[in-house]
C-alpha positions, -999 to +999 in steps of 0.1 A: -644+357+152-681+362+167-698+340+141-725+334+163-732+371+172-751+396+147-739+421+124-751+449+149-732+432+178-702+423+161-696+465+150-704+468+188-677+445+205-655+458+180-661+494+189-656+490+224-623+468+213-610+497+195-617+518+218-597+506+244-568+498+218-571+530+209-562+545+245-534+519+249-519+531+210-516+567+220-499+561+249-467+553+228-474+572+194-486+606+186-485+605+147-522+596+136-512+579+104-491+549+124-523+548+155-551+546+124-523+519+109-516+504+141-558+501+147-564+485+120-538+460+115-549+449+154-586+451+146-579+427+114-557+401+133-590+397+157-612+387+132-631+412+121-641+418+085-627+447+063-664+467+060-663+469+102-628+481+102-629+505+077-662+521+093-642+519+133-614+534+120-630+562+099-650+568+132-622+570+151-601+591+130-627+616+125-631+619+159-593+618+171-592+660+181-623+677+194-627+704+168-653+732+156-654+723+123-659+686+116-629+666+102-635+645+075-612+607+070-614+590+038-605+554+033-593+540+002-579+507-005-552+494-034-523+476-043-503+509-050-507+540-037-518+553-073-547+524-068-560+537-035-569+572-048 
């Protein structure tokens, strides 16, 4: 998508993307599993490369409930579950 555009401004455009996908997702789910699912399966069909995905959706995840300790989200990729660990 964005060939033309930077590293820095493609992360950018996506955030702002996400961020208004985002918005739109929890309007019709609550469980944070399927939005973080739902997030990146949209973010992937735009175009945008796994490295920015991962990093939008850990960002968004972490900040999903305003809390007073800081909530931690760790993405892990495999062909089985056992693989992702």
């Amino acid at each position: 998508m964005f060939s033309f555009a930077p590293t820095g401004s493609k992360k950018k455009v996506a955030m702002e993307l996400a961020q208004k996908k985002l918005k739109s997702i929890k309007k019709s789910e609550s469980d944070n599993y399927k939005i973080s699912g739902k997030l990146y399966r949209f973010l992937i069909s735009k175009g945008y490369n796994y490295d920015i995905v991962k990093e939008i959706v850990k960002d968004k995840m972490e900040n999903v409930y305003k809390l007073s300790v800081p909530l931690k989200v760790d993405i892990n990729t495999g062909v089985t579950w056992y693989d992702a660990k």
